[in-house]
C-alpha positions in Angstrom: 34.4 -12.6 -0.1 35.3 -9.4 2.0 33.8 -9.5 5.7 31.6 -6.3 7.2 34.8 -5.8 8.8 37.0 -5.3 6.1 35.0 -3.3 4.1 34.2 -0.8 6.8 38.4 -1.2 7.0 38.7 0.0 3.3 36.1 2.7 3.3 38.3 4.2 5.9 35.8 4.5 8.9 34.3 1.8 11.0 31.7 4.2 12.0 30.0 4.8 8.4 26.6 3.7 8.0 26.0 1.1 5.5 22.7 -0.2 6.9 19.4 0.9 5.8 16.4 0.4 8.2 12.8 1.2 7.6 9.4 0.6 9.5 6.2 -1.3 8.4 3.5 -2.4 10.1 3.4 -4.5 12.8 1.4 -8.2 11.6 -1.7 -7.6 13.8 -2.4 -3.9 13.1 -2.0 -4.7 9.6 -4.5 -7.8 9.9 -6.8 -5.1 11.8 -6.4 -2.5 9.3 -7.3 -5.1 6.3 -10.4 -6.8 8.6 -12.2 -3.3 9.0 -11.6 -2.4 5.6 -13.2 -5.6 4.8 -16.0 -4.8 7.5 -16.4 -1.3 6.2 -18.0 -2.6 3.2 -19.5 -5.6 4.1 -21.9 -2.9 6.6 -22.4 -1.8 2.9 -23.5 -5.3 1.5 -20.4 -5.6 -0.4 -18.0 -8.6 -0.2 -14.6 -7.7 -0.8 -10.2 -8.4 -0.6 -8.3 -6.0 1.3 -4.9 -6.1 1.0 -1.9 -4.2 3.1 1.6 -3.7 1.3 4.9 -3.1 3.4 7.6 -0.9 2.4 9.0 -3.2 -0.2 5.7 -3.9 -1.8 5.4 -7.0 -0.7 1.6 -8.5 0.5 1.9 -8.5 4.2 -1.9 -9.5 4.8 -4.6 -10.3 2.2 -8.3 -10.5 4.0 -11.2 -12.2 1.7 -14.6 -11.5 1.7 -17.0 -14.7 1.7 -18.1 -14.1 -1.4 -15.7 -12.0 -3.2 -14.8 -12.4 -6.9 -11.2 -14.6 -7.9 -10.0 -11.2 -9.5 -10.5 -8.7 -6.4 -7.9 -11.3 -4.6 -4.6 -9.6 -7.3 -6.8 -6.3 -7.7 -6.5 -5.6 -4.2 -2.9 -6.1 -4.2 -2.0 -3.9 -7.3 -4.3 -0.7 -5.7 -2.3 -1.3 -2.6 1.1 -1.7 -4.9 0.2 1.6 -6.6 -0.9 3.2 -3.4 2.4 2.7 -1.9 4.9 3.2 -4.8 3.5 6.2 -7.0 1.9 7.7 -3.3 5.5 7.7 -2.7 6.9 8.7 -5.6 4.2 11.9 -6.5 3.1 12.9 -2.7 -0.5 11.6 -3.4 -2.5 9.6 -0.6 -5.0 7.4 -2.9 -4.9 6.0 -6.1 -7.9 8.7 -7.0 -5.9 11.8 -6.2 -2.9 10.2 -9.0 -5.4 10.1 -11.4 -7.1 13.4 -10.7 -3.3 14.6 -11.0 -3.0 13.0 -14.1 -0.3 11.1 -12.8 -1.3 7.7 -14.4 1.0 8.1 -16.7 2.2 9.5 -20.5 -0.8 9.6 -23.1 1.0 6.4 -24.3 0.6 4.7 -21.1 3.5 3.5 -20.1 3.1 3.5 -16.8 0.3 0.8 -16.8 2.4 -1.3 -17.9 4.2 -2.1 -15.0 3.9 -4.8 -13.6 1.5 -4.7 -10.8 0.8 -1.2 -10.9 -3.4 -0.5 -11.7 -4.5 3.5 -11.7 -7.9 2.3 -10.2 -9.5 4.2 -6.8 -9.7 2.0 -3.8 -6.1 2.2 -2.9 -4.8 4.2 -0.2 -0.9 5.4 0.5 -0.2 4.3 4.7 2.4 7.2 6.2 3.5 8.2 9.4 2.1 11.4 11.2 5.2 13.1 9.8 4.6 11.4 6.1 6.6 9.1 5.6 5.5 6.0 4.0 5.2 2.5 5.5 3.1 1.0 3.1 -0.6 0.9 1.3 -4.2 -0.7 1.1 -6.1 -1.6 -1.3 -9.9 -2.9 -1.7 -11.6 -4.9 -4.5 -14.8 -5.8 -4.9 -17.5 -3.3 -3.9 -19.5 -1.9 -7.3 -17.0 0.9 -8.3 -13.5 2.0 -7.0 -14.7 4.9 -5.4 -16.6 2.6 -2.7 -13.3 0.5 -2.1 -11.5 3.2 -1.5 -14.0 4.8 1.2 -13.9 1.6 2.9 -10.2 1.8 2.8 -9.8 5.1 4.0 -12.3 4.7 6.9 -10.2 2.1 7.8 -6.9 4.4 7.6 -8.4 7.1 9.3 -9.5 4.9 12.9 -5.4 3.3 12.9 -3.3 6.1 11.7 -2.4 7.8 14.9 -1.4 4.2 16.2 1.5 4.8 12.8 4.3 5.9 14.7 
């Protein structure tokens, strides 16, 4: 097994970056953003799962609703997944703008079958003030996507200039 050392050795300079770093969320603005997701809807009557995805894809925080359906719980996940990777990947902010792109995919749909990946409103891309992206939210639960993902942007929109 070669060392750090020794490979920086044979790739000639000890200064070369090898490292990657990249920024998520910190735990409790995360848990913030999620709880007034979930609290923009229930002001709306609607029980529902907010969950935040970090830079690998990864849950970070999942908030339930008291009443929510079993199914919003992996919903919620997959809009935030598809949020975060294809926001990425196509420059959108929401899992409505891809699909008013037409991004969801070839006619065949391969796309949706990735794993994890759903082309459903109610997730929402989480960047930086300069873009960059740290992550997504998703909501499940409220009767229609388009309501998820107005409770999820509402949220976005009171912590994004705390996104540095």
């Amino acid at each position: 097994m070669i060392g750090l050392g020794a490979m920086m050795a044979a790739t000639g300079s000890a200064s070369a970056q090898h490292l990657v770093t990249s920024q998520k969320l910190d735990w409790e603005t995360a848990t913030q953003l999620a709880t007034d997701a979930v609290r923009n809807c229930a002001k709306q009557g609607w029980s529902v799962t907010a969950a935040v995805v970090d830079p690998s894809g990864h849950e970070q925080v999942i908030i339930k609703g008291d009443t929510v359906p079993l199914q919003s719980l992996s919903v919620s996940y997959r809009k935030a997944y598809t949020a975060f990777s294809y926001g990425q990947a196509f420059n959108k902010d929401t899992t409505s703008a891809l699909i008013e792109a037409k991004l969801s995919g070839p006619a065949n749909g391969a796309l949706n079958t990735v794993p994890e990946v759903l082309f459903i409103p109610g997730g929402v891309t989480l960047r930086k003030a300069d873009r960059t992206v740290i992550g997504g939210i998703g909501v499940s639960g409220a009767p229609g996507g388009d309501k998820d993902e107005a409770c999820a942007l509402a949220a976005v929109k009171k912590w994004q200039s705390t996104f540095h």
